[in-house]
N, C-alpha and C positions, 0 to 999 in steps of 0.2 A: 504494500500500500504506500502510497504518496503522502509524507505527512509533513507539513508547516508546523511549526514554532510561533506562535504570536506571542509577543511581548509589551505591552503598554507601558509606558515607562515619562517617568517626572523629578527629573533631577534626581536620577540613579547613578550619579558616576562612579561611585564605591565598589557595586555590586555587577553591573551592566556588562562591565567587558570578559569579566570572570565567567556572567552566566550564558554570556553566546558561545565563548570558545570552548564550555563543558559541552552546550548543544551540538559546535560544528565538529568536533572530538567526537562524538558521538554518532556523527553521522546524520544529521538533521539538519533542514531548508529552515532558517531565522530571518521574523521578519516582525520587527524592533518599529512600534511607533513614538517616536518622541514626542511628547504632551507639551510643546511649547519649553522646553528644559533648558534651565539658564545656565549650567554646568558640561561637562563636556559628555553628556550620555550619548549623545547623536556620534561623537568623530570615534567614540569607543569602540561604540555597536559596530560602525562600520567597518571599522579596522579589523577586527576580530573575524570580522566576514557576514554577515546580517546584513538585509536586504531595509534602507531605511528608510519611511514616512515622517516626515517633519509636518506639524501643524502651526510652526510658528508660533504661535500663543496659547496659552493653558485651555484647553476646550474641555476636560472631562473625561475619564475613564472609557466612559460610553462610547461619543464621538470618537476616540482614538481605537477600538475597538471595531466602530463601525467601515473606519478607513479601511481598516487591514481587511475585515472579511469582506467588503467589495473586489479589493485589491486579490486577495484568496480565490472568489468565484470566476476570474477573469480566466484562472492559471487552472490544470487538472489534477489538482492536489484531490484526495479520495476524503482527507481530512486533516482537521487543527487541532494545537494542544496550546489552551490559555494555560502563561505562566505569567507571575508578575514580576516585575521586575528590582524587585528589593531583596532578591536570595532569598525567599520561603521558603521556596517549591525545588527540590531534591531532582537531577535531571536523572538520575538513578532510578526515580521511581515512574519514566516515560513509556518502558515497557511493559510496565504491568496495566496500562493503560491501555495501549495495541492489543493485549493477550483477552483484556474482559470485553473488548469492543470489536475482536474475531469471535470470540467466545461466546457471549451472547447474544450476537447480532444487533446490540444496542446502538442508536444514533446520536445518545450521551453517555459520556463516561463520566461523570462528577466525581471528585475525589473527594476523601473522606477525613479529619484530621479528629473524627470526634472517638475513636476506639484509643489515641494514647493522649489524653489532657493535662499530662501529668504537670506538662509547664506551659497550658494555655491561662493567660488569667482567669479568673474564676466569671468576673461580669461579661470577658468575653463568648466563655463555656457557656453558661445560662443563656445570652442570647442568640447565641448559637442551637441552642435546643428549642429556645421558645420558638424562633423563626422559621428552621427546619420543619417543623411539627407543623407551623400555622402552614406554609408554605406548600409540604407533602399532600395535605391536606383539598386544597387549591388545586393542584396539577391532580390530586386522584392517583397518586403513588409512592411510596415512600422514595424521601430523599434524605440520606442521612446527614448532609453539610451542603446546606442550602448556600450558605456565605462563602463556599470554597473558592476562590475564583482560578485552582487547578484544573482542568478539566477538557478534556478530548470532545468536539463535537463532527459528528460528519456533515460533508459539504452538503447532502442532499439536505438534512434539515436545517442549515443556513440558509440553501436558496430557498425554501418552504417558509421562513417565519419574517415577518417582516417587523424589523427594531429602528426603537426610537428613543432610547434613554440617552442623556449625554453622560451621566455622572458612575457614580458604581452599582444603583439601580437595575443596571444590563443584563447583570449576572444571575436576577428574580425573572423581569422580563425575558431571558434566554429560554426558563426552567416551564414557566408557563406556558409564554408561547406554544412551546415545540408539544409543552402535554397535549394542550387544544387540537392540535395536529396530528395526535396520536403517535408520535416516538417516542422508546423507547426512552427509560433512564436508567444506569445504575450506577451502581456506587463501587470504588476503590479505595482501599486505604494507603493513605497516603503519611508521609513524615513531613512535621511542619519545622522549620528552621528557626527561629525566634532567634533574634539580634540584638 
């Protein structure tokens, strides 16, 4: 399968160039939108090898989100994996993503950070569960980390849902949408990095 890398990113110079070159190390298409970043995350990305969308000015999670998967449906990618770009998301844990979305023919793969909490803070755990639940709910299937914004989705239910959030919003909107549509979701566990 054909798979992108998307990465949103907002004044990540720290983390950015470390987590393209684990991806292109790895063997993976990166493709780094810069949110307007007044630091050097754009000449990073690009260096390292990532393919790079500049928005010039701070537009939003969403908006930068939305750039890349237009830019995604142009190209015959099968599918994307949202990582964010502040070092969360473990590029280690990408194939366990391909394995549960040949495996159960899912068209999400949403990753999961709520089976080790051991060092998420505690207000973030609770909301995390509160909103999971309300959310699963909503969509008509469980989602076990509704706020993960890791997560593999295939091109065919990109081109099927049509989004409009600019901010981090996206990531609810993506969950929903695609339920109404009837795709699949499931869940992977994933390792969160806390910095």
């Amino acid at each position: 399968m054909k798979l992108a890398i998307v990465i949103p990113a907002h004044n990540e110079a720290k983390t950015i160039g470390t987590l393209v070159k684990s991806n292109i190390e790895a063997g993976y298409e990166v493709i780094v939108i810069d949110d307007g970043s007044l630091d050097d995350t754009a000449i990073l990305a690009k260096t390292q090898g990532a393919f790079v969308i500049s928005t010039h000015q701070k537009s939003g999670k969403g908006n930068a989100l939305r750039l890349a998967f237009n830019h995604v449906l142009t190209k015959d990618y099968d599918a994307i994996i949202m990582m964010d770009g502040d070092g969360q998301h473990a590029v280690s844990d990408i194939p366990h993503f391909v394995e549960c979305y040949q495996k159960y023919h899912a068209d999400i793969v949403n990753g999961n950070r709520m089976e080790n909490t051991k060092d998420m803070p505690w207000l973030r755990k609770m909301t995390n569960r509160f909103m999971s639940g309300l959310i699963s709910l909503v969509c008509r299937q469980k989602i076990a980390d509704t706020q993960c914004g890791f997560r593999l989705i295939s091109t065919k239910a990109l081109r099927a849902i049509e989004l409009k959030s600019n901010d981090f919003e996206i990531e609810t909107e993506i969950l929903i949408k695609a339920s109404k549509k009837g795709f699949r979701i499931v869940s992977v566990n994933v390792q969160t990095i806390y910095r």
